[in-house]
C-alpha positions in Angstrom: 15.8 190.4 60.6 16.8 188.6 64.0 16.1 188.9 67.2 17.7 188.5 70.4 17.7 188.9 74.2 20.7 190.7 76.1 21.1 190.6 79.4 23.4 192.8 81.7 25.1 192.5 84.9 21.9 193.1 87.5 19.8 194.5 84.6 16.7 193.0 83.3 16.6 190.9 79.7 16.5 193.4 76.6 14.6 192.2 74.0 16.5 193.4 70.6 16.1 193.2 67.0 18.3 193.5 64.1 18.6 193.8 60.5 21.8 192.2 58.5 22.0 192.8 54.8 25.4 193.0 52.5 27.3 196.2 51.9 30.0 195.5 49.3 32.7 192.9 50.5 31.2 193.4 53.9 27.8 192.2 56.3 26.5 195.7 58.1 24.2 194.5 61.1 22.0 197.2 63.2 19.8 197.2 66.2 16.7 198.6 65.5 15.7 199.5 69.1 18.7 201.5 69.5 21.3 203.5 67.1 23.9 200.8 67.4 25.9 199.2 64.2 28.2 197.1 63.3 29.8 195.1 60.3 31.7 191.9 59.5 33.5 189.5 56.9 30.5 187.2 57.5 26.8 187.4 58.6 28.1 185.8 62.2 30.9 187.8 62.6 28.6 191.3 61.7 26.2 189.9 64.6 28.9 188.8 66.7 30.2 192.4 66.6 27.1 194.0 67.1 26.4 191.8 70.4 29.7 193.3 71.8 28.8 196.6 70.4 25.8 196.8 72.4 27.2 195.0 75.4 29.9 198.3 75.3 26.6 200.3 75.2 24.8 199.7 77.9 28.1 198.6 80.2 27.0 201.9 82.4 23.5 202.6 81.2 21.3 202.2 84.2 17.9 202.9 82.6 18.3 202.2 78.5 16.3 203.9 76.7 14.9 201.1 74.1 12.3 201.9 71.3 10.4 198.7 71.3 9.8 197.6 67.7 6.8 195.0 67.0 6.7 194.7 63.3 8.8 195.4 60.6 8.5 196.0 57.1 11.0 196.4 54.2 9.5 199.0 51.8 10.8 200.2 48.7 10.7 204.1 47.7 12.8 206.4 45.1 13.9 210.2 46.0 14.8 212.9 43.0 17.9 214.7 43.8 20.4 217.1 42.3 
């Protein structure tokens, strides 16, 4: 998980983390205080991407709405379906 601040024209500095993990060929990064994604060849291209992702975001958001994550954990679990 990373984390990183983002700052927009005359808005204040968003505080944001992400998780990047390996999807096939591919690097699939998220923001966990938003629903934003993105992916890559690499683990800097995937954040690269999802840095302009979330720049495009909040271009003309005047008040974001950011769920502020303190801790995270990675848990395991298993689901029966059909």
């Amino acid at each position: 998980m990373m984390e990183t601040s983002l700052r927009q024209k005359n808005m204040a500095l968003l505080k944001l983390k992400y998780a990047i993990w390996k999807e096939g060929k591919h690097y699939v990064s998220q923001c966990l205080n938003v629903d934003v994604s993105s992916f890559g060849k690499t683990k800097k291209e995937a954040f690269k991407n999802l840095e302009e992702a979330l720049e495009l975001y909040f271009e003309d958001v005047k008040s974001p709405k950011v769920i502020k994550i303190t801790q995270v954990q990675i848990v395991s679990g298993a689901l029966k379906h059909a």
